[in-house]
C-alpha positions as protocol buffer text, in pm:
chain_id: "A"
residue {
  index: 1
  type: UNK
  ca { x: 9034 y: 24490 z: -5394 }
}
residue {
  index: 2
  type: UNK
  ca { x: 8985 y: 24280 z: -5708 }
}
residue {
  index: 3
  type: UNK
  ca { x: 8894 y: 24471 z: -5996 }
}
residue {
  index: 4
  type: UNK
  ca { x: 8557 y: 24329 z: -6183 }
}
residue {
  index: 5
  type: UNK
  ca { x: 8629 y: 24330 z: -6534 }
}
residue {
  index: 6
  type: UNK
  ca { x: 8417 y: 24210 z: -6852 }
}
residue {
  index: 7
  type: UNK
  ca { x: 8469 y: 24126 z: -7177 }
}
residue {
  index: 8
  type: UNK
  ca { x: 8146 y: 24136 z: -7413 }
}
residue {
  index: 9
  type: UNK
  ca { x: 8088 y: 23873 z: -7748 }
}
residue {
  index: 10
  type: UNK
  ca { x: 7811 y: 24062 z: -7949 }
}
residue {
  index: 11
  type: UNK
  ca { x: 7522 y: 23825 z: -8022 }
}
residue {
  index: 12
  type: UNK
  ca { x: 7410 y: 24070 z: -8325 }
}
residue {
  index: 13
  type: UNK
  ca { x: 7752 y: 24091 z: -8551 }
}
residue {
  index: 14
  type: UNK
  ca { x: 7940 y: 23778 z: -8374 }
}
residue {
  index: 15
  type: UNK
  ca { x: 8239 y: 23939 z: -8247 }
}
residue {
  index: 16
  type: UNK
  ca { x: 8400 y: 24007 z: -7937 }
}
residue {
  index: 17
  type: UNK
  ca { x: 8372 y: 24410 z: -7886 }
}
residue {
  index: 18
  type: UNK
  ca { x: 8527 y: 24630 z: -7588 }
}
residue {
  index: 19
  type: UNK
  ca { x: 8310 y: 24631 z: -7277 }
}
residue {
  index: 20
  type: UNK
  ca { x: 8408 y: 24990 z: -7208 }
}
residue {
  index: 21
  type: UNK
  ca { x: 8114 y: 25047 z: -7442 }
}
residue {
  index: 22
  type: UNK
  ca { x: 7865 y: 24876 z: -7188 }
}
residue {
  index: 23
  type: UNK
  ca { x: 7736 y: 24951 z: -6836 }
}
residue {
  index: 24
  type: UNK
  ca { x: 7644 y: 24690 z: -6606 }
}
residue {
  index: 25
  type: UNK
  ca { x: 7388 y: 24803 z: -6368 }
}
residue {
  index: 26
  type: UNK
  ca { x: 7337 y: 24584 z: -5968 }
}
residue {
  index: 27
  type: UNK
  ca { x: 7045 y: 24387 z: -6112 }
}
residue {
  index: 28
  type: UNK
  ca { x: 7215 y: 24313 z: -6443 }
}
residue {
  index: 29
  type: UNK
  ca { x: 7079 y: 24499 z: -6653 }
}
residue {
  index: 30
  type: UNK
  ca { x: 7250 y: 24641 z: -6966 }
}
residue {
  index: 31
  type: UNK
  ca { x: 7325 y: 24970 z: -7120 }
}
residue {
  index: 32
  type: UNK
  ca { x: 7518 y: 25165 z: -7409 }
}
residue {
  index: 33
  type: UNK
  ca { x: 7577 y: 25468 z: -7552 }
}
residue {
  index: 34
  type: UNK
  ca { x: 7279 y: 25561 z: -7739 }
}
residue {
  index: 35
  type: UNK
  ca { x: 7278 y: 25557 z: -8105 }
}
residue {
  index: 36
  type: UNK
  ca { x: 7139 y: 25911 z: -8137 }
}
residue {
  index: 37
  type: UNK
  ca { x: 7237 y: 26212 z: -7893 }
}
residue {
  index: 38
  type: UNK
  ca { x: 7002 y: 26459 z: -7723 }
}
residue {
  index: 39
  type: UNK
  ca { x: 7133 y: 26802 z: -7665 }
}
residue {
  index: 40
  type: UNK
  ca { x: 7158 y: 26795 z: -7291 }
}
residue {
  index: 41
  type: UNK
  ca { x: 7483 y: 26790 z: -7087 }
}
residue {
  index: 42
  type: UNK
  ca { x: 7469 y: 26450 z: -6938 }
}
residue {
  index: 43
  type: UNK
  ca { x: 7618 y: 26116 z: -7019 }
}
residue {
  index: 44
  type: UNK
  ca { x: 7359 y: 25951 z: -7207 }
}
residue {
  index: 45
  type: UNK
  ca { x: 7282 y: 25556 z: -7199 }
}
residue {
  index: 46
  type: UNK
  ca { x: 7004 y: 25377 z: -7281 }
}
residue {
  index: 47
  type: UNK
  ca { x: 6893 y: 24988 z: -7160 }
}
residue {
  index: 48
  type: UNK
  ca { x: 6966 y: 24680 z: -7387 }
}
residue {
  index: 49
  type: UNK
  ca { x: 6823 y: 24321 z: -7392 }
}
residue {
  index: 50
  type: UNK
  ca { x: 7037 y: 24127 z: -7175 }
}
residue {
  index: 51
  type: UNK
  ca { x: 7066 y: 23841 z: -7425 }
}
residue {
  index: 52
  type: UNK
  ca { x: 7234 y: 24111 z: -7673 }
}
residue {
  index: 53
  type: UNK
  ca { x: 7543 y: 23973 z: -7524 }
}
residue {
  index: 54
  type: UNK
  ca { x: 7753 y: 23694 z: -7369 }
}
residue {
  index: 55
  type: UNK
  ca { x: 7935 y: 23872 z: -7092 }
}
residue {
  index: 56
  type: UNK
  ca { x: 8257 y: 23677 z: -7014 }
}
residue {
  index: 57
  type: UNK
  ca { x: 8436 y: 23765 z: -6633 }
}
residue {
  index: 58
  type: UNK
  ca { x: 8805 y: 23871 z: -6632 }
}
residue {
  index: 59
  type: UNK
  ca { x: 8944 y: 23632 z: -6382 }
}
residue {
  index: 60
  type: UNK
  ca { x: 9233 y: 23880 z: -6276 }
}
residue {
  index: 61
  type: UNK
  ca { x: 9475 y: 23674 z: -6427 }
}
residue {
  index: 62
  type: UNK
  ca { x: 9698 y: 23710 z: -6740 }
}
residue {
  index: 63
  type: UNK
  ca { x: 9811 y: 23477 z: -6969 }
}
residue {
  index: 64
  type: UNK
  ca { x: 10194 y: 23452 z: -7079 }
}
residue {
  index: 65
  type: UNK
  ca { x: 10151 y: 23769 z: -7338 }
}
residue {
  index: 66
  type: UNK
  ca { x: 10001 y: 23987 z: -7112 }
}
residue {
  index: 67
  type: UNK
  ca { x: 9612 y: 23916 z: -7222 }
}
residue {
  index: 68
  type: UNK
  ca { x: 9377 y: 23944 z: -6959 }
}
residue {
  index: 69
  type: UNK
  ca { x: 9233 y: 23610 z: -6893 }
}
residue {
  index: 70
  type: UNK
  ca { x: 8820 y: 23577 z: -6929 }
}
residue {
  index: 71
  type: UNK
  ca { x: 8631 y: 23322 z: -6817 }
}
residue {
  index: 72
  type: UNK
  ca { x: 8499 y: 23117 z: -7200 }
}
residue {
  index: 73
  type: UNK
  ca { x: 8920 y: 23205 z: -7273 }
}
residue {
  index: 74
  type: UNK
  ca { x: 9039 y: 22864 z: -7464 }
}
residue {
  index: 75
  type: UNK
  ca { x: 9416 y: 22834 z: -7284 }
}
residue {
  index: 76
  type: UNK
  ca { x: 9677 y: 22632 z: -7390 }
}
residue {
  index: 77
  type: UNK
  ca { x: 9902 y: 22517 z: -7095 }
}
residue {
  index: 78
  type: UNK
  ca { x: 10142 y: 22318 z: -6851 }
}
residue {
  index: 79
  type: UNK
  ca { x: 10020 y: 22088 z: -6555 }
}
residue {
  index: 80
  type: UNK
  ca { x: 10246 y: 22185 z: -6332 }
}
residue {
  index: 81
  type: UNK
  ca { x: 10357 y: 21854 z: -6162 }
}
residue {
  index: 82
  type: UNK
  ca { x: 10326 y: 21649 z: -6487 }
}
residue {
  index: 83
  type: UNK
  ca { x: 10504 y: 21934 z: -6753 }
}
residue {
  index: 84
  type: UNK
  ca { x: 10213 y: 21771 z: -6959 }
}
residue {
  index: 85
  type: UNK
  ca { x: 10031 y: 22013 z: -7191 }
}
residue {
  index: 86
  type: UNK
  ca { x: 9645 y: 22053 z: -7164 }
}
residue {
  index: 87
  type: UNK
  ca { x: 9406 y: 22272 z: -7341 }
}
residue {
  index: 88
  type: UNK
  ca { x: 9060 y: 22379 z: -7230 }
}
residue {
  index: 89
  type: UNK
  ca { x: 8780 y: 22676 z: -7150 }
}
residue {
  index: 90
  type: UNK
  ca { x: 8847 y: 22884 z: -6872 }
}
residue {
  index: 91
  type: UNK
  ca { x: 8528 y: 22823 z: -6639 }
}
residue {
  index: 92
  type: UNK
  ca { x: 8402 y: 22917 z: -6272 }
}
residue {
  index: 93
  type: UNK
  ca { x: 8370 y: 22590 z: -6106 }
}
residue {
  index: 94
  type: UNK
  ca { x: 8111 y: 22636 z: -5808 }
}
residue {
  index: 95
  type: UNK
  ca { x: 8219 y: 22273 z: -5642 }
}
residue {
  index: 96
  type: UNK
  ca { x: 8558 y: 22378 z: -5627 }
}
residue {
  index: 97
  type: UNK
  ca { x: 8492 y: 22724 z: -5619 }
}
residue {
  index: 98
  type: UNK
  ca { x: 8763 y: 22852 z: -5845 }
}
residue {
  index: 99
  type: UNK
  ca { x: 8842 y: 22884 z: -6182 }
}
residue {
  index: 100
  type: UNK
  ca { x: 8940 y: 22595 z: -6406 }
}
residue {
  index: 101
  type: UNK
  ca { x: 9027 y: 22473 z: -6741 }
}
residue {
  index: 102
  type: UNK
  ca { x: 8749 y: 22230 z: -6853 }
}
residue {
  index: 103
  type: UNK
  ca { x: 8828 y: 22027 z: -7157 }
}
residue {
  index: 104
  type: UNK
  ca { x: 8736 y: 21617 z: -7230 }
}
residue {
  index: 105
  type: UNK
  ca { x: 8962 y: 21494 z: -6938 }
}
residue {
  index: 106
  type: UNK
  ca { x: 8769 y: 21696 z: -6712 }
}
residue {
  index: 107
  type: UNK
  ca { x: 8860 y: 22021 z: -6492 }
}
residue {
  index: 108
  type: UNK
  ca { x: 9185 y: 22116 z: -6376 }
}
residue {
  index: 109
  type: UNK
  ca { x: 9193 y: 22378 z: -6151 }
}
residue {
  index: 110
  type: UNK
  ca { x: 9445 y: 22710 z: -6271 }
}
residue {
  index: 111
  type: UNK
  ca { x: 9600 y: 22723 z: -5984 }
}
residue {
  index: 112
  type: UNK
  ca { x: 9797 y: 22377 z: -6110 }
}
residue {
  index: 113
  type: UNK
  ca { x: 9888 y: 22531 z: -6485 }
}
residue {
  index: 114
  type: UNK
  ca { x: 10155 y: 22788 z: -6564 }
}
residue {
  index: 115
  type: UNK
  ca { x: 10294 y: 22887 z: -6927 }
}
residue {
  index: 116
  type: UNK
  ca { x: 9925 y: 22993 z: -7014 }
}
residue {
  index: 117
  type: UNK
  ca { x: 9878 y: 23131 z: -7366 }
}
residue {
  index: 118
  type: UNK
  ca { x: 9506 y: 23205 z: -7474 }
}
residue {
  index: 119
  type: UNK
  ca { x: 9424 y: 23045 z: -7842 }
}
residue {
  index: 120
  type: UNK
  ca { x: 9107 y: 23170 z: -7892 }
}
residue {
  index: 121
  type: UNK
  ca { x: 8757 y: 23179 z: -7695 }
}
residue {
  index: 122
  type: UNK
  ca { x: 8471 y: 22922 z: -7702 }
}
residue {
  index: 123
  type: UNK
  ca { x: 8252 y: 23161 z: -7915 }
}
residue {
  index: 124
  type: UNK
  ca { x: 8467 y: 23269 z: -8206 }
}
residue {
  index: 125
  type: UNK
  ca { x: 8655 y: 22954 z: -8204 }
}
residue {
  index: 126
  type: UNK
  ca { x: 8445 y: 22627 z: -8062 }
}
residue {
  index: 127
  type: UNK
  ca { x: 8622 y: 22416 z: -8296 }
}
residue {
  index: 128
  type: UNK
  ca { x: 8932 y: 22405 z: -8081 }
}
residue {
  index: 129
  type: UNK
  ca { x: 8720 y: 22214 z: -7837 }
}
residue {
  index: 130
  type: UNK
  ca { x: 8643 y: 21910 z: -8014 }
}
């Protein structure tokens, strides 16, 4: 079974922050720990707005330094059939119903890169896709 992994970009102090901290509940919604405690024994959490964060999907995949892979990832890689290097943002792409690196050129599906190295991510870093 795949394992469904997030990582979180915090709207509030822009910066990417570990999305052990969140819950995800079936209908979306979000929740952390709470910033005050109640004496009672149970794990606490209260609901957040859901635009408090950009949650980006860990495509089970790892890049060439043993970084987990999220979708909004910038990568830096090698078309396999050309040895040509490419650089985009690691998207879903519902037509071809993978993932893909979508730069100027257009999408190229991962499947067809190896040698990838993540540079940055399209929210801390969108000047690497002009």
């Amino acid at each position: 079974m795949r394992e469904i992994k997030f990582g979180a970009w915090d709207k509030k102090y822009n910066c990417m922050c570990s999305s052990y901290d969140l819950w995800i509940n079936g209908d979306g919604g979000l929740f952390e720990q709470p910033g005050r405690t109640y004496n009672t024994p149970n794990q606490e959490i209260e609901r957040i707005p859901n635009d408090a964060y950009i949650l980006m999907q860990y495509i089970n995949r790892k890049d060439i330094k043993n970084q987990e892979i999220c979708t909004g990832h910038i990568i830096e890689a090698n078309i396999i059939e050309f040895s040509v290097p490419t650089m985009g943002e690691v998207v879903y792409d519902q037509s071809l119903s993978m993932y893909a690196s979508k730069n100027q050129a257009g999408l190229t599906p991962l499947y067809k890169l190896d040698r990838i190295k993540i540079i940055g991510n399209k929210l801390e870093n969108p000047e690497l896709l002009k």
